[in-house]
C-alpha positions in Angstrom: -46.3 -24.0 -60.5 -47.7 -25.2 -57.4 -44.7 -27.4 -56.7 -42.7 -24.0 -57.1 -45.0 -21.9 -54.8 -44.6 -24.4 -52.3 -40.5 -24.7 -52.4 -40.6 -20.9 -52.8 -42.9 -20.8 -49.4 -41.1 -23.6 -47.5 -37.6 -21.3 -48.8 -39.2 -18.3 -46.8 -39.7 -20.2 -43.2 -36.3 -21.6 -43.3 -35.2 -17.9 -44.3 -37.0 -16.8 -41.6 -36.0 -19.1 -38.7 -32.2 -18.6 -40.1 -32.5 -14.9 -39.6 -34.3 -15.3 -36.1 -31.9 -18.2 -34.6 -28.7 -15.6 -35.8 -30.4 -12.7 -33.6 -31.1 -14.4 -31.1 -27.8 -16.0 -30.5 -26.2 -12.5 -31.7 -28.1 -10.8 -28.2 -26.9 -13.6 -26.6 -23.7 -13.2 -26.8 -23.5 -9.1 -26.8 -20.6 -8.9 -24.0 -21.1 -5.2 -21.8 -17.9 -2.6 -22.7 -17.1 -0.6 -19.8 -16.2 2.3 -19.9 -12.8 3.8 -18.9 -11.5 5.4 -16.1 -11.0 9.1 -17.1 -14.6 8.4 -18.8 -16.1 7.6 -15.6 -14.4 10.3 -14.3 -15.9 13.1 -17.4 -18.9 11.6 -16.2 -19.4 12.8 -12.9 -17.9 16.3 -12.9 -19.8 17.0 -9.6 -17.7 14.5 -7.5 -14.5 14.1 -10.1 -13.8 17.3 -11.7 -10.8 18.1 -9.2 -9.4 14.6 -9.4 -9.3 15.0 -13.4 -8.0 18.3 -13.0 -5.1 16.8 -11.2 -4.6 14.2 -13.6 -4.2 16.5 -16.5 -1.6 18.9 -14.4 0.4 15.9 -13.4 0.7 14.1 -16.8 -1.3 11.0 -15.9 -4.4 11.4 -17.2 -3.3 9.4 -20.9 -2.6 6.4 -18.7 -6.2 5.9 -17.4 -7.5 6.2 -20.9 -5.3 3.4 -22.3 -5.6 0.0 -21.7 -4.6 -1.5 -19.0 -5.3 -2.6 -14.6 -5.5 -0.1 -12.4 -6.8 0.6 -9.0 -7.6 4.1 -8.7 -9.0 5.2 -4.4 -10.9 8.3 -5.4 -11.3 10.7 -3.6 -14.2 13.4 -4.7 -14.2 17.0 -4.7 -15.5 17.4 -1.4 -12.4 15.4 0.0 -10.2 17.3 -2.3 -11.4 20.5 -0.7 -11.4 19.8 2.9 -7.6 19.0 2.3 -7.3 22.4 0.9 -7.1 21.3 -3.3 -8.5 22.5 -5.8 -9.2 23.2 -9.3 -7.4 26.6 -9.0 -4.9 25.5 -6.7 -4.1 22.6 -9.3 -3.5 25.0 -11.8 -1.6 27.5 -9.9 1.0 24.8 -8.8 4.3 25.6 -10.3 6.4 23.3 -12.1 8.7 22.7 -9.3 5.7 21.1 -7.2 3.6 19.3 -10.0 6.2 16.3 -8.8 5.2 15.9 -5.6 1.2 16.5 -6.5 2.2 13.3 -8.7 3.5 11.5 -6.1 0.1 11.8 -3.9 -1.9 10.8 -7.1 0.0 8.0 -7.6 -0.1 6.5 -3.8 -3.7 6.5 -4.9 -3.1 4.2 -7.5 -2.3 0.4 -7.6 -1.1 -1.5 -10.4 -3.5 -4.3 -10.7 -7.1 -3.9 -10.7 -8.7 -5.3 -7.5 -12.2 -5.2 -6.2 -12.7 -4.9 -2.6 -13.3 -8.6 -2.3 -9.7 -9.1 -3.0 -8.2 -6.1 -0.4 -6.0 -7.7 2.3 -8.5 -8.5 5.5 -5.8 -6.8 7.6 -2.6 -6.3 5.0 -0.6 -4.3 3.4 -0.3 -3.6 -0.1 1.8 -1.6 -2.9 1.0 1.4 -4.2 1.9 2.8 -7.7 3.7 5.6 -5.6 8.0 5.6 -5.2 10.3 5.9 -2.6 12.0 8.6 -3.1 13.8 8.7 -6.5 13.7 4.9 -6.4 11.8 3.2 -9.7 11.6 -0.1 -8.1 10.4 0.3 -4.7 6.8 1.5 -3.8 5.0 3.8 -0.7 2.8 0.8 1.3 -0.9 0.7 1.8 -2.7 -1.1 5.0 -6.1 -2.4 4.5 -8.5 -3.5 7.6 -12.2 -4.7 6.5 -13.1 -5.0 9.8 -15.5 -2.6 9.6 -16.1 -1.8 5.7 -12.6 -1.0 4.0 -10.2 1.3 5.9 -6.9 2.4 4.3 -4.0 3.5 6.4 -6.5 3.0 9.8 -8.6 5.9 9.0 -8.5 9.7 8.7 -6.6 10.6 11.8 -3.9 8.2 10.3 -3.6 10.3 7.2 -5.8 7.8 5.6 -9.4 7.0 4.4 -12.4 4.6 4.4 -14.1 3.1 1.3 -17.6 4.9 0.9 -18.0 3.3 -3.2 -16.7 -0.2 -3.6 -16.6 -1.5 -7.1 -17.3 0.9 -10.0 -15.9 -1.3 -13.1 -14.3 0.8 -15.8 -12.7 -1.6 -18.5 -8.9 -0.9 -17.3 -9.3 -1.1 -14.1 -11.6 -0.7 -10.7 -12.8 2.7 -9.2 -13.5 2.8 -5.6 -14.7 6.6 -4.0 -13.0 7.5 -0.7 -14.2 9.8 2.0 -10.4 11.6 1.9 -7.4 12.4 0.6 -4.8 10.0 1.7 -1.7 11.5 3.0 1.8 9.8 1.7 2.4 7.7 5.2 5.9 7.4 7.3 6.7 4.3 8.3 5.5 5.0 11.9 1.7 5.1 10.1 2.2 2.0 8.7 2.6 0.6 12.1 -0.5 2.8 13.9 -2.7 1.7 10.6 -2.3 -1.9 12.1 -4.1 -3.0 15.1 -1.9 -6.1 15.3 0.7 -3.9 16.5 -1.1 -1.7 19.2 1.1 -3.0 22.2 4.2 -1.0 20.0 2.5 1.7 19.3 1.6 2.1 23.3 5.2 2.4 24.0 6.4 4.3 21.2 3.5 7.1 22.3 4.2 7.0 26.0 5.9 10.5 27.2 9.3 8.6 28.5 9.6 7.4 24.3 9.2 10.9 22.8 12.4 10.8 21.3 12.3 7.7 19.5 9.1 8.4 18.1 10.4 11.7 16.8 13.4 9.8 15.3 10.9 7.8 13.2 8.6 10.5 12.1 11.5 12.1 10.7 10.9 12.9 7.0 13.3 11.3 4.3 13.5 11.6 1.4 15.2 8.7 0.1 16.7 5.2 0.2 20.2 6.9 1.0 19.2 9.6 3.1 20.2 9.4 6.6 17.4 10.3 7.8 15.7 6.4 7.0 15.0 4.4 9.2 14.6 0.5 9.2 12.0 -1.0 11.9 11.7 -4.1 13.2 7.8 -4.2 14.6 7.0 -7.1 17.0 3.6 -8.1 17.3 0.8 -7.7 20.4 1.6 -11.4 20.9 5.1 -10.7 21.0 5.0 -8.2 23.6 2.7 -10.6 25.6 5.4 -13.4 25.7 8.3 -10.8 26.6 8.9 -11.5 30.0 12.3 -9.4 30.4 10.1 -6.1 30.1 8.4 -6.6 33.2 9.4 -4.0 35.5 12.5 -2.2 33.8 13.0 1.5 33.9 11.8 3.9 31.1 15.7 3.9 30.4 15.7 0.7 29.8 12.4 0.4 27.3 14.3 2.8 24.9 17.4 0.9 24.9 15.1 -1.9 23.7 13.1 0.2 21.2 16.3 1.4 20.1 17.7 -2.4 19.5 14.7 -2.9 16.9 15.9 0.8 14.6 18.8 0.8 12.3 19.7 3.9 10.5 18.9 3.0 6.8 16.1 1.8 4.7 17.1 -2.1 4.4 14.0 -3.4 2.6 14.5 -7.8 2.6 14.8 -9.4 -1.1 12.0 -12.5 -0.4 9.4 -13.6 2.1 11.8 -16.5 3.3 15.1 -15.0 2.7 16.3 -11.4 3.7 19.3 -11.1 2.1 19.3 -12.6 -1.8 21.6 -15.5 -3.0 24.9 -13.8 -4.3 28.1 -15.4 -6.1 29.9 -16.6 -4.2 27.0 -18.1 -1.7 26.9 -16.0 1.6 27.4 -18.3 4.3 28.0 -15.5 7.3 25.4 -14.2 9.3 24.2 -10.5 8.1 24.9 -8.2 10.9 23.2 -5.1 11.7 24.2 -2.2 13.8 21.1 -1.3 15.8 20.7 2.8 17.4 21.7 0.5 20.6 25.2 1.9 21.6 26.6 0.0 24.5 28.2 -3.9 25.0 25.1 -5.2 22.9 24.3 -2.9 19.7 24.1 -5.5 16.7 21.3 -7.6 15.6 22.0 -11.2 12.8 20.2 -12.8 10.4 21.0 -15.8 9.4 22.5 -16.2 6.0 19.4 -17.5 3.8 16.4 -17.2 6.4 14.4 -14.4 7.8 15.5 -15.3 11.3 16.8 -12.8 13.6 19.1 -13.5 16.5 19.7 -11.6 19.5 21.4 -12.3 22.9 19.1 -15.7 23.5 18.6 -18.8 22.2 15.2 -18.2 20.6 15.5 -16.6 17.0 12.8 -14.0 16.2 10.8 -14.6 12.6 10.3 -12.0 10.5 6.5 -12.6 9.3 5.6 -9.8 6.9 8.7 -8.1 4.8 9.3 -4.6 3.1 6.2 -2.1 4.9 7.8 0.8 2.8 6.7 4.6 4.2 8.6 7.8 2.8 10.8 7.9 5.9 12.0 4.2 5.7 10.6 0.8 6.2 9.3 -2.1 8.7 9.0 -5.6 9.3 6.8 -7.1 11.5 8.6 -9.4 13.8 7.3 -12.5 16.2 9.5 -11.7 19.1 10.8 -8.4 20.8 14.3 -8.7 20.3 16.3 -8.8 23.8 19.2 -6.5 24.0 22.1 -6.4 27.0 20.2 -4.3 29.3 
């Protein structure tokens, strides 16, 4: 009997230890669920309420409760109602404007979850909002952390800053914004980035009224007339242009009308603007710039981004596709030189 007892006792401390070891490793590995967008959202009805209300109205709300890796810039409902939205508005919109309430609601949305670690220092990015009627083309999204995250260069530029970074949901990435952000042209694109200040100085002097008003013309799509390709050269662009120095207001548009072409012609890779076709293209692309005159056509060079005009230096296109609701940009690294 005693042998028993004591098997029966030693039985109990291994049972024991077994039991304790499983918990133990069980809390260890206990992994945290977050929870979803729209629950974050039910959660906070003080700040979210509007944005949820909009949601529901456009249709969209079922995609931030499924699975999935989003980046939602939130505004709350103090940003909602300085830009004159609300819940009542939201539900007075009729059918024939829910559309376009979607559109705004998506350009706050990107398609892969990101944390504001992983924003562009000074970039651009895509948002989950179309051009136009196109499925496969999305409105752009600058980013400057130079101070915090700014979107679109800040309020006066239709956009925002970051005020919450980071709220995890377990499809996707929340971050509040102090405003509504306004569906850009292309022409906000290129004010959002300080690289290209010495363009937007000319484009905003008096003698350049008109082309700025060409390019803040609204469009409404990639075959409307109205778009408008750009090609943006940089600060350090305009520093090396020698040929500017001194020439007439008259002449400064002809220029700044030898980097627009009337269309929305968005480049197919990084290194190549114009994609491979059967059989190879071989012949520069040619481009009819708003130039009229001896000299109103820009080339690229079959299979680079390289951009010739009247000299023998090429200008590089550095950054591709900057897509706005009125047409699109590219920043260049050399102001093009027209017949002047």
């Amino acid at each position: 009997m005693k042998l028993i007892n004591k098997i029966s006792k030693a039985l109990a401390v291994v049972t024991v230890a077994l039991l304790s070891f499983s918990c133990e490793s069980d809390s260890e590995n206990v992994v945290e669920k977050y929870p979803t967008i729209v629950e974050i959202l039910d959660a906070d009805p003080a700040n979210f309420s509007i944005l949820k209300a909009a949601l529901v109205k456009t249709g969209l709300l079922n995609t931030f409760r499924n699975p999935g890796s989003y980046t939602v810039l939130a505004p709350k409902n103090s940003a909602f109602i300085a830009a004159g939205i609300t819940e009542a508005s939201i539900e007075a919109t009729p059918t024939s404007g829910v559309s376009a309430l979607r559109r705004i609601l998506q350009y706050h949305v990107l398609t892969v979850g990101t944390l504001s670690a992983d924003f562009p220092s000074n970039g651009y990015v895509n948002s989950f909002s179309p051009f136009g009627t196109s499925t496969s083309t999305s409105i752009s999204l600058y980013t400057n952390k130079t101070n915090g995250v700014v979107i679109n260069g800040g309020n006066t530029n239709g956009g925002a800053t970051v005020l919450q970074a980071d709220i995890n949901a377990s499809n996707g990435v929340i971050h509040v914004i102090s405003h509504v952000l306004s569906i850009p042209k292309v022409h906000n694109l290129i004010i959002a980035n300080p690289d290209l200040s010495s363009l937007v100085g000319v484009l905003t002097s008096a003698p350049q009224a008109a082309v700025l008003t060409d390019i803040t013309t609204t469009a409404t799509g990639a075959s409307n007339a109205l778009s408008r390709t750009v090609f943006a050269p940089t600060n350090a662009a305009f520093g090396s242009a020698a040929f500017l120095t001194g020439q007439s207001a008259a002449n400064i548009t002809k220029v700044l009308r030898f980097h627009i072409e009337n269309n929305n012609r968005r480049a197919s890779s990084s290194t190549v603007f114009v994609a491979a076709a059967t059989p190879v293209v071989t012949t520069p692309l040619v481009i009819n710039t708003q130039l009229t005159g001896p000299q109103q056509t820009i080339s690229i060079a079959a299979g680079t981004v390289k951009i010739a005009d009247i000299t023998a230096a090429n200008a590089n296109i550095t950054t591709i596709n900057i897509q706005g609701s009125n047409g699109v940009a590219h920043i260049i690294d050399k102001v093009l030189q027209p017949t002047l």
